[in-house]
Every structure is written in C-alpha cells, then in structure tokens.
C-alpha positions in Angstrom: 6.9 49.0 72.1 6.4 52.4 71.6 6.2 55.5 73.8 4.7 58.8 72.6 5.0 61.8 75.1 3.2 64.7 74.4 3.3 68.2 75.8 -0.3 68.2 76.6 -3.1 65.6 78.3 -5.0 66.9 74.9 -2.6 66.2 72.6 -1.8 62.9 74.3 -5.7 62.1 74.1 -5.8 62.9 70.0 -2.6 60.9 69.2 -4.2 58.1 71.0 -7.6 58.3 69.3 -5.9 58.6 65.6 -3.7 55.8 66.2 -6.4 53.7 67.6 -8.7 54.8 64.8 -6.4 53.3 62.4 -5.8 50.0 63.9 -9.7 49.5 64.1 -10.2 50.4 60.9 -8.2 47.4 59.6 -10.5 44.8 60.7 -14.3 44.6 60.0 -15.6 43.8 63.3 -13.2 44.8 65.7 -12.9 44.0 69.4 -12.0 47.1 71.9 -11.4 46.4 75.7 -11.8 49.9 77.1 -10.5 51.1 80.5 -12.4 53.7 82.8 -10.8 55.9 84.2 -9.2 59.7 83.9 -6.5 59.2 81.9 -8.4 57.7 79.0 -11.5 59.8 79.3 -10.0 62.2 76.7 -9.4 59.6 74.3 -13.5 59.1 74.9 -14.4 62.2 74.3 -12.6 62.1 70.8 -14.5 59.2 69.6 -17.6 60.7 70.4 -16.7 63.6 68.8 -16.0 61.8 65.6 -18.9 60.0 65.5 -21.1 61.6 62.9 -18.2 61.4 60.8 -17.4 58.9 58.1 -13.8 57.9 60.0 -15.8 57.9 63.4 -18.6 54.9 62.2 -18.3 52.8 65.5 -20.9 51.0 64.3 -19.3 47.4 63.6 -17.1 47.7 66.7 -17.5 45.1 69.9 -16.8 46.0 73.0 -15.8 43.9 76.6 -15.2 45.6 79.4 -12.1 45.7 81.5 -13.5 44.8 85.0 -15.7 46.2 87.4 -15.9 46.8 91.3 -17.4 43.5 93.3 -21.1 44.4 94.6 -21.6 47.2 91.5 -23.0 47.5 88.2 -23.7 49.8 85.5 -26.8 50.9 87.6 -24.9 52.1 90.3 -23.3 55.4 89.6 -19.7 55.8 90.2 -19.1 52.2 89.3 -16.7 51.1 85.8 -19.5 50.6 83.6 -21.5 53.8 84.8 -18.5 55.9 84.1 -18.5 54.1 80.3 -22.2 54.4 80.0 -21.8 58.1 80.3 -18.9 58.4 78.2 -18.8 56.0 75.9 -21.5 53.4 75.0 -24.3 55.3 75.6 -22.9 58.7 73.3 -22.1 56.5 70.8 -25.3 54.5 71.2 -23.3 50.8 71.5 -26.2 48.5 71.5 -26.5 46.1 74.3 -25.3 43.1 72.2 -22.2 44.2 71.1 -20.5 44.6 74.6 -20.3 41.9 77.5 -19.2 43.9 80.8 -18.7 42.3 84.1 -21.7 42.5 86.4 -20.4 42.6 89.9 -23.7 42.2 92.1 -24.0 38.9 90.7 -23.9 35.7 92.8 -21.6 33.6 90.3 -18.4 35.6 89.7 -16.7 32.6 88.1 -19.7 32.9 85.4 -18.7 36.0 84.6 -15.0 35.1 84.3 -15.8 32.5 81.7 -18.3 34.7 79.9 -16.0 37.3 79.5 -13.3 34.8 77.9 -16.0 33.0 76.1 -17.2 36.7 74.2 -13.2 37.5 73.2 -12.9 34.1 71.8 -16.1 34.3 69.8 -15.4 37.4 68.6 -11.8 36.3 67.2 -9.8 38.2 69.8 -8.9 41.2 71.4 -7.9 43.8 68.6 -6.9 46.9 70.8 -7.2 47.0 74.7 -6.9 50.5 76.4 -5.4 50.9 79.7 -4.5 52.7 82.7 -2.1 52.8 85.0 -2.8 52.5 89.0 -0.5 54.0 91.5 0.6 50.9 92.4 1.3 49.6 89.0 -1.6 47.6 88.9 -3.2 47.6 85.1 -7.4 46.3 85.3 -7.5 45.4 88.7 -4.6 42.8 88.3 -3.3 44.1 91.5 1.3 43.9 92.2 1.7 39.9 92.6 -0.7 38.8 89.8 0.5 36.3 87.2 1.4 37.0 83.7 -0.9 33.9 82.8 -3.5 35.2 84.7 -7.3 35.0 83.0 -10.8 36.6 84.2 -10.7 36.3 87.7 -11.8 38.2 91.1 -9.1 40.3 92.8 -8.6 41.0 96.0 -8.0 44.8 96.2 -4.7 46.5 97.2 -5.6 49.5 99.8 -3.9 52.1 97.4 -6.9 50.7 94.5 -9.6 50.9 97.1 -8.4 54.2 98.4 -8.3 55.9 94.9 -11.1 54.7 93.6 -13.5 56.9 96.2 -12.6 59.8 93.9 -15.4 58.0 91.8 -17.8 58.2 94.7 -20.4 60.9 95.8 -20.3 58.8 99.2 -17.0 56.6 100.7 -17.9 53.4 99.2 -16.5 50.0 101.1 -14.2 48.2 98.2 -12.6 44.8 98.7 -12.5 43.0 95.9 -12.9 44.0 92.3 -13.4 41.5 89.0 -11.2 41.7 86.2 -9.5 40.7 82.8 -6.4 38.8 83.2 -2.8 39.9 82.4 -3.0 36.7 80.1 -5.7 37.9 78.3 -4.5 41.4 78.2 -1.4 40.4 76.6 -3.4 38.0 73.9 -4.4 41.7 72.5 -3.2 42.4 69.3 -2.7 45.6 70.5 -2.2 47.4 74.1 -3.1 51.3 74.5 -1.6 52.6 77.6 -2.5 56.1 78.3 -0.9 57.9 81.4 -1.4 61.2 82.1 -0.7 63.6 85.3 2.0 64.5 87.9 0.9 61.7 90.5 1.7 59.4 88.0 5.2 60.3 87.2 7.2 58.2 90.1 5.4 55.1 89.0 5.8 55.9 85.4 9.3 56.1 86.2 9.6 52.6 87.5 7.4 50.6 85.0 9.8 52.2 81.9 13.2 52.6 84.1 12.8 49.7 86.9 12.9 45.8 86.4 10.2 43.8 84.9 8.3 42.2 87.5 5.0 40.7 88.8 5.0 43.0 91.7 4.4 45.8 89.1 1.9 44.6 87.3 2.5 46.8 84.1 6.3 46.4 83.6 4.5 42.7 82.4 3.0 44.8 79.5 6.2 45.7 78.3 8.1 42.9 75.7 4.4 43.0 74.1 5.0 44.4 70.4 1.7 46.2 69.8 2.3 48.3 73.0 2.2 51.8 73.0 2.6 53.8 75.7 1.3 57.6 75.9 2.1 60.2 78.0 1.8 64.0 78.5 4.5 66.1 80.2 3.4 65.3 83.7 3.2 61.7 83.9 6.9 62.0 81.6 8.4 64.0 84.3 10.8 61.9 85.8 11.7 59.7 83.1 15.5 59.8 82.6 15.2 60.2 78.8 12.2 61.7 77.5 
C-alpha cells in the first residue's frame, strides 16, 4: 500500500494520472474500471488532456464500469455513466465495444452482474480500478456490511449514498438501490487507485487509514491489497495522525 498526499486537489489529480499512465502502459490491452465521481474527475480531465499526445494513446485501453444507479442509464443525465460520457468516453472517443457498463433500467439485473464478470474475465483481468470514497466508507456502491467476497451484485443503498448522490441531480431523484462491482472483484485488480480529496472527507479518511479493518467500512477491506495506492490532497489528509 501506498499513500501519496499532496498539497493540492491538482497535484493529487496529476500524480494519479502519471502513475496510472505508467501502469497501463505495461500491458497491451489494458483493463480500467473507472469511478464517477468528484474526486476522480481531475484525474479525467488529465487523460483527456493527454490524448493527442503520444503517452496519452488510449486507444487499446478497455473499460467496465464501476456500477450504476438502479432505474438509470447513460441516457439519463446525472446518472454514473452520463457523468463518464461527458468526461471520459466520449472526449476520448472510447468506442462502444471496448467498455461494458451497467445498464440499470434493465429488467434482468442479475444479467448484468454476470456480464460484467464475464467482460473482466475475457479481457484477462482488471489491470487498474479507480475509486472513491463515500462518506460512509462505502467504495462502488458496496455499501458498510458488504462481503469481501462479494461479486457484481444489486445493493441496497445506505441513506448517506442516496442523500449525496442528489448533488448529481438537477431534480431530487428517488434512489434505493444501486448495481455494482463487488469488493471481490475490486480486490482481483492488479491495481486499486483510490483518490480522496476534500474536507468532508477527512473524518472518514481518518478511520479507513487509522481505525480497524472491517466490513462495516467497506474500504479499510481495500487496505492489505499490494497494488493500492491511496491519494490525497491536504483536505481529505487533515486529520490523519501522521501525514
């Protein structure tokens, strides 16, 4: 494990982007699991901004999504793959076929779940997975209580997850249950990018890196993983003991 703490949410975003840059570029075809979110958008950004140079070819990469809000798609703004659409796929012009991402208005969730498994597995694996961090812990929507093992599955969502995520809304949207890679396939990733930025974050932070390692924080299960690395600006880093 590794943890990087930077002074600034931009300088946090670059670090991440080189060092995920690098551990791309050692495989042909590499396999990202990206998170939306806030914390990671700057790490977006970057790629983009690389892409009409030689290091930023994104061309080979494959991409599954992390999860997705039950009853929404990419069609529906404010939902995961919107968000990813807008800042990700689409800039870098990721064609359709080289990404599976959960589609939560449809009827057979457990489809989903296996074709989600089915398109790591064909693709050799999980390479790099990027992450967030919710209030709660949670990492994905593997909400506190979820089991290490865990695989693609449907959630039910914790009110703190269904609370935050209306910041994503124009309109109060009614969220119950989300879809999601498992903490067991999370941690078959050869690597884990965990990206944490902002002063909300900092009491959690605190008790993922300074508390006990438990299911009922979801991302202290992250931690004996040895291709995690953890990166924080000054905010989120606040109340660590050590920085």
């Amino acid at each position: 494990m590794q943890v990087v703490v930077c002074s600034t949410y931009e300088e946090m975003s670059l670090r991440a982007t080189e060092d995920l840059v690098t551990v791309m570029g050692s495989r042909k075809s590499p396999l990202l699991c990206p998170a939306s979110g806030d914390s990671p958008a700057g790490l977006y950004r970057n790629l983009v901004a690389r892409g009409g140079q030689r290091e930023g070819d994104v061309s080979g990469w494959r991409f599954v999504g992390l999860d997705e809000w039950v009853g929404l798609n990419g069609g529906d703004e404010g939902s995961c793959r919107y968000h990813l659409d807008r800042e990700l796929f689409g800039p870098l012009h990721v064609p359709e076929e080289h990404l599976f991402f959960f589609d939560g208005r449809e009827e057979d969730l457990a489809s989903q779940c296996r074709q989600a498994e089915a398109f790591i597995a064909f693709h050799g694996g999980l390479d790099a997975t990027i992450l967030g961090l919710g209030l709660n812990g949670h990492v994905g929507m593997n909400e506190p209580g979820t089991s290490v093992t865990s695989r693609s599955h449907v959630t039910v969502l914790d009110p703190i997850t269904a609370q935050t995520g209306q910041k994503y809304f124009r309109e109060a949207q009614i969220l119950t249950k989300g879809i999601t890679l498992g903490l067991g396939t999370i941690l078959d990733s050869r690597n884990i990018f965990l990206l944490v930025s902002g002063a909300k974050k900092a009491s959690i932070v605190k008790t993922v890196l300074e508390g006990e390692i438990s299911e009922q924080v979801p991302a202290t299960l992250l931690l004996r993983h040895p291709g995690l690395r953890i990166y924080l600006d000054a905010d989120a880093a606040a109340l660590l003991s050590s920085r």
